[in-house]
C-alpha positions, 0 to 999 in steps of 0.5 A, spaced: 327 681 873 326 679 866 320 675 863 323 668 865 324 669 872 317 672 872 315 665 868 319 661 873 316 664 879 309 663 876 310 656 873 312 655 881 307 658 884 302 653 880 306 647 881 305 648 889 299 651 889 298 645 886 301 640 890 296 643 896 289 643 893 291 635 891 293 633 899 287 636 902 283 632 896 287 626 898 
């Protein structure tokens, strides 16, 4: 995997931990 894939997987991992923490907020 290069540093992109790597990135990518992170960026996405936040944007769904994200989306979890703001529904139980809501």
């Amino acid at each position: 995997a290069t540093r992109y894939d790597k990135l990518a997987r992170n960026f996405l991992a936040a944007v769904h931990l994200a989306a979890i923490v703001a529904y139980w907020i809501n």
